[in-house]
C-alpha positions as CSV (number, residue, x, y, z in Angstrom):
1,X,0.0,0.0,0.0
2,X,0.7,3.5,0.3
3,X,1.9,5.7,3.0
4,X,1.9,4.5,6.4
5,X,1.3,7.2,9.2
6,X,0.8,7.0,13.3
7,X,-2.2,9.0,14.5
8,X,-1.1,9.9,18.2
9,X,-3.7,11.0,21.1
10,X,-5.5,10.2,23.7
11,X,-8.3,7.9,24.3
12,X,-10.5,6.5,27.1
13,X,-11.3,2.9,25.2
14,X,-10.8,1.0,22.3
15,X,-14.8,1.3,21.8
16,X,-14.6,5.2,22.0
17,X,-12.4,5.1,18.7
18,X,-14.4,2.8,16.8
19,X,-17.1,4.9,17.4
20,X,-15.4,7.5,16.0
21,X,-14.5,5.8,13.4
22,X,-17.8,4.4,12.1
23,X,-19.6,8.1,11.9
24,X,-17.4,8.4,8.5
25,X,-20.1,6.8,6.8
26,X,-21.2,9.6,5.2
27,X,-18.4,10.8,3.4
28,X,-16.8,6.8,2.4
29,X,-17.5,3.8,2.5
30,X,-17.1,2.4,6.1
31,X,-15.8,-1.5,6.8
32,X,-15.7,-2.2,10.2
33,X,-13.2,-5.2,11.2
34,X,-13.2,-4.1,15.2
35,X,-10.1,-2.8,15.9
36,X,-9.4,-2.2,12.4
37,X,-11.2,0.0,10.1
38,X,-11.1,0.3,5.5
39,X,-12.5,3.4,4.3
40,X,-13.0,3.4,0.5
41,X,-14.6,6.3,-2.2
42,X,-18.0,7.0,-1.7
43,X,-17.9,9.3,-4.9
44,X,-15.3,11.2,-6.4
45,X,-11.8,9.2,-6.9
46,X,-10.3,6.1,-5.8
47,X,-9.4,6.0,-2.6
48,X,-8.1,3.5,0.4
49,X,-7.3,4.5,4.0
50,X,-6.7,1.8,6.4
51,X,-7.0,2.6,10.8
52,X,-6.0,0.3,12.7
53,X,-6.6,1.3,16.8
54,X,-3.4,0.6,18.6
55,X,-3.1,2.0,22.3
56,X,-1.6,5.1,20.8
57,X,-4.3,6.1,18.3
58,X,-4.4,5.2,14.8
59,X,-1.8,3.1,12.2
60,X,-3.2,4.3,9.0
61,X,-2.0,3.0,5.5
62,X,-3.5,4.5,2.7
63,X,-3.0,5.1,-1.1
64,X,-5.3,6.6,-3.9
65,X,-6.8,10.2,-4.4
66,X,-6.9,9.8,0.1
67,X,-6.5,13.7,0.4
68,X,-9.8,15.1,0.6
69,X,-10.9,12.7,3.2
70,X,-7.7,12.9,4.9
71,X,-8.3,16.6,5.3
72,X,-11.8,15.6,6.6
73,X,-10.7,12.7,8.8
74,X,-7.7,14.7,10.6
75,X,-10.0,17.9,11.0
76,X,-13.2,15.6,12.5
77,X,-10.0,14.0,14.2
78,X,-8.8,16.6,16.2
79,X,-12.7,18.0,17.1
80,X,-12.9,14.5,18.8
81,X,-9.9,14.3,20.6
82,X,-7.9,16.9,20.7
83,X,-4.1,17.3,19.9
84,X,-3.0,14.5,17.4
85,X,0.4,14.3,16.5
86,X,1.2,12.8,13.0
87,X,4.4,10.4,12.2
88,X,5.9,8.8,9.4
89,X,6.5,5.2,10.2
């Protein structure tokens, strides 16, 4: 795949993120694994961003046309939780 990035904040549970993660619905399409999450296009172009939940935040992997949900997805991100700090891995 793509780029592969660490989401880092904080949490209160596992549940709380997957929550989070499932309202996305209306901007891609949402497949929920549990603990690990694959957002496809809804409309628009191809897309594929990957969250896993690790007890840091989010391991995303992603590739495509990701950068308009991206924007979306750190900025409904941040609302939710705060500071988030980004790394290359």
């Amino acid at each position: 795949m793509g780029l592969h990035q660490d989401f880092r904040f904080k949490y209160k549970s596992a549940t709380q993120v997957q929550d989070f993660l499932s309202t996305f619905s209306d901007v891609a399409n949402v497949e929920d694994r549990g603990e690990f999450f694959v957002f496809t296009r809804l409309s628009g172009p191809a897309f594929s961003f990957d969250c896993e939940v690790l007890p840091f935040g989010l391991r995303t992997n992603r590739s495509g046309e990701y950068f308009l949900f991206l924007g979306q997805f750190v900025e409904t991100l941040t609302g939710e939780f705060g500071a988030v700090e980004v790394e290359d891995t």
